[in-house]
C-alpha positions as CSV (number, residue, x, y, z in Angstrom):
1,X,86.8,-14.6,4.4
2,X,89.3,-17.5,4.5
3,X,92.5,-17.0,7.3
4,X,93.3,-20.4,7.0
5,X,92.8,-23.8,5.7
6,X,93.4,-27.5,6.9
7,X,94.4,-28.7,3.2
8,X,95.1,-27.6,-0.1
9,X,95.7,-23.7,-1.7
10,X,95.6,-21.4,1.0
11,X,93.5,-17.9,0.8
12,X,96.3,-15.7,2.1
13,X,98.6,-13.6,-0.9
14,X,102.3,-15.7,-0.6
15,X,105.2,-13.4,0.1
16,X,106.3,-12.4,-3.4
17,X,102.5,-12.0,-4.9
18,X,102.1,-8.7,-5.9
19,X,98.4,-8.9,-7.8
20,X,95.3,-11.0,-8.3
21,X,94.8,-11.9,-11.9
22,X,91.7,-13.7,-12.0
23,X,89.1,-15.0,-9.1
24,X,86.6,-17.7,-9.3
25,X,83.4,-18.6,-7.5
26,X,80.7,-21.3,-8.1
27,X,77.4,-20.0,-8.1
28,X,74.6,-22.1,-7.3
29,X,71.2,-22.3,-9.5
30,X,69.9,-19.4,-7.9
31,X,69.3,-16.6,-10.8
32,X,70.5,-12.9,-9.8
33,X,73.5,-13.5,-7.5
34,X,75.4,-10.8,-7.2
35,X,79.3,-10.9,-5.6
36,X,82.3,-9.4,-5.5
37,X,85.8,-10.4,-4.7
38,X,87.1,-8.6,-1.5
39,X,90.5,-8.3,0.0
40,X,91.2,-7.7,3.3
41,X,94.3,-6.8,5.3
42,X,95.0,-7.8,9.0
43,X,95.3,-5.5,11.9
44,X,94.1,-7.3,15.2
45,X,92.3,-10.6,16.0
46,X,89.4,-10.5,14.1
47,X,89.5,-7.3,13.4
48,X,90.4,-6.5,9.2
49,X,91.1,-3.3,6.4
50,X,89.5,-3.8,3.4
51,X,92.2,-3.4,1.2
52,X,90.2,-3.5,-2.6
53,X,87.5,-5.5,-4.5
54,X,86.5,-6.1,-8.0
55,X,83.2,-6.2,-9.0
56,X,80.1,-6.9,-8.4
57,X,79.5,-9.2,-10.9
58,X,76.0,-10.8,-11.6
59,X,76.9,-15.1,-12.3
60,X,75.8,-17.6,-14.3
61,X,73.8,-20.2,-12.3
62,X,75.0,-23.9,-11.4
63,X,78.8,-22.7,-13.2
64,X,81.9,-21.6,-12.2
65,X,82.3,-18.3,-12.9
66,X,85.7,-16.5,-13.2
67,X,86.5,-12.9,-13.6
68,X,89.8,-11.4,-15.2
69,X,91.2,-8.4,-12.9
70,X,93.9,-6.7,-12.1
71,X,94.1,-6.3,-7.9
72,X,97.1,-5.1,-5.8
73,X,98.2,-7.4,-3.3
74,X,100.3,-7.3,-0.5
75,X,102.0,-10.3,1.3
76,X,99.3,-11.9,4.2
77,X,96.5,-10.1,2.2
78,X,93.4,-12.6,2.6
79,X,90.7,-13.6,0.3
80,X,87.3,-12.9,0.7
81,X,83.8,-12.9,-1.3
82,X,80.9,-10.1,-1.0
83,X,77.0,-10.8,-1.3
84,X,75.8,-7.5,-2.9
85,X,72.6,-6.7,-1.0
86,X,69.7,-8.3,-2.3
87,X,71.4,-11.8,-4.2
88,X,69.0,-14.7,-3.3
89,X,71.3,-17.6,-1.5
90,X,74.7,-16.7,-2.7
91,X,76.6,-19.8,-1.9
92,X,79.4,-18.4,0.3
93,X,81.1,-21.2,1.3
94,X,81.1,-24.7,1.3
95,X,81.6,-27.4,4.4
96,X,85.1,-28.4,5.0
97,X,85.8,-30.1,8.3
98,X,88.1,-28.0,10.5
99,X,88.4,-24.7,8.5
100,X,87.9,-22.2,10.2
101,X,85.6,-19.3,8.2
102,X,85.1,-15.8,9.0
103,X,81.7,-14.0,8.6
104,X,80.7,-10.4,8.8
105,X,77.0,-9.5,7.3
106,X,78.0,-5.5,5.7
107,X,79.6,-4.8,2.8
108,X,82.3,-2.6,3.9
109,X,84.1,0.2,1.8
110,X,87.5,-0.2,1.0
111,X,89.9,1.2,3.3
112,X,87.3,0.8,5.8
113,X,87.8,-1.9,9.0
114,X,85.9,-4.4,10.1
115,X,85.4,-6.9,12.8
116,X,84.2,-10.3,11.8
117,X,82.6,-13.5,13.7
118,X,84.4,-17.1,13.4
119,X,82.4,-19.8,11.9
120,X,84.2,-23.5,11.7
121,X,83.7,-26.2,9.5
122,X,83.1,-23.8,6.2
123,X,85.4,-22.6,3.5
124,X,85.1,-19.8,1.4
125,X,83.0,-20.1,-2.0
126,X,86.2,-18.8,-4.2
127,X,89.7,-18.6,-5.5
128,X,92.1,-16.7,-7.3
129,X,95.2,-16.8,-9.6
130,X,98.3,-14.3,-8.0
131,X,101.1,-13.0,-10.3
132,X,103.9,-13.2,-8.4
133,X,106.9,-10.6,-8.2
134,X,109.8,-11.7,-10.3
135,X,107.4,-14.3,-12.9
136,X,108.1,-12.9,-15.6
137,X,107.3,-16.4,-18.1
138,X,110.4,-16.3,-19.7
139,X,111.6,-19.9,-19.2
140,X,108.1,-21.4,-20.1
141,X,108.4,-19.7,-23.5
142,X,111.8,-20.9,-23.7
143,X,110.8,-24.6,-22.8
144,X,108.3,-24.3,-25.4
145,X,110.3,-23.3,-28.3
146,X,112.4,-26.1,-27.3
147,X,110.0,-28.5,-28.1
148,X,109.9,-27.2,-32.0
149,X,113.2,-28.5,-31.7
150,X,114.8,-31.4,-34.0
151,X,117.6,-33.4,-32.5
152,X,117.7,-34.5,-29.3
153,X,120.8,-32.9,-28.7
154,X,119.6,-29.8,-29.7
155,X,116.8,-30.4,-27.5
156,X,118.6,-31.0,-24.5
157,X,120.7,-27.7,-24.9
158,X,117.8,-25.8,-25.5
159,X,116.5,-26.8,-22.3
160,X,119.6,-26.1,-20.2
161,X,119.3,-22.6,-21.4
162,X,116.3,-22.2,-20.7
163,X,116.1,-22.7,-17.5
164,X,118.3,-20.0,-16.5
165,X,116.1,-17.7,-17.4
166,X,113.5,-15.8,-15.0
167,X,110.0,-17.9,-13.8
C-alpha cells in the first residue's frame, strides 16, 4: 500500500472521487501471478480497514495489465495491491528514493483491519483511474463537436458554450 509519494500521482482517492474505474499493474515475466487491487481506509497509525478489492486477476507477463471495475471510493481511501497466495515473485513495487511503502504479508478480508510494517524507498506496483463526483463529460463532448465546426467564428462560439457546461 502507497500513503504517500515524493513525486507525481498520488495513491490516496482526492476529495470528490467517488469510484475506481480501471487499475493497472506491471507484471514481470514471471508466468501465474496472481493480484488483486485492494483499498484500504485509515483508522490509526499504521493500522488500516480494508474497504473492497477487485479481483484476483491472473496477468500477462512482462505487460501492463489493466482491469476495468467499478469500486466505491471514499475521499483518503488508499491504493493497494494483493499477491494471491501462491504467485511466484509478484512485483509489488518498484524503488523510488524516499517513498515511503507499506507492507503487510495476509490477505485480509474486506471490512477486516490490519496493521502494516513501513518499508522506504519502494512504491507500489499499480495505479488507477478515479471518476470523480460531478464529471459528468459534458464539456469534452461539447469541445469535440466544436471541432466539426466550419467558420471560425462559429468555432469560437461553440467553444464559449461549451465550457459552461459540467467536467
Amino acid at each position: 500500500m502507497q500513503p504517500t509519494v515524493t513525486s507525481g500521482a498520488p495513491y490516496v482517492v482526492p476529495p470528490t472521487g467517488v469510484k475506481i474505474t480501471s487499475w493497472s499493474t506491471q507484471a514481470n515475466d514471471q508466468p501465474n501471478q496472481r493480484v488483486k487491487l485492494k483499498v484500504y481506509r485509515p483508522l490509526a497509525g499504521l493500522s488500516y480497514q480494508v474497504v473492497g478489492h477487485d479481483g484476483p486477476f491472473t496477468l500477462t507477463p512482462s505487460e501492463v495489465n489493466t482491469f476495468a471495475t467499478n469500486l466505491a471510493v471514499q475521499r483518503g481511501d488508499v491504493l493497494g495491491l494483493g499477491v494471491t497466495a501462491g504467485s511466484p515473485n509478484v512485483s509489488c513495487a518498484f524503488t523510488a528514493p524516499g517513498d515511503q511503502y507499506f507492507l503487510n504479508g495476509s490477505d485480509t478480508a474486506d471490512g477486516s483491519s490490519v496493521t502494516f510494517t513501513s518499508g522506504l524507498n519502494l512504491r507500489a506496483n499499480i495505479s488507477a483511474q478515479v471518476e470523480l463526483q460531478g464529471a459528468t463529460g459534458q464539456r469534452a463532448a461539447a469541445l469535440k463537436k466544436c471541432k466539426k465546426k466550419h467558420s471560425h467564428k462559429a468555432k469560437k462560439k461553440c467553444k464559449k458554450k461549451a465550457k459552461k457546461l459540467p467536467v
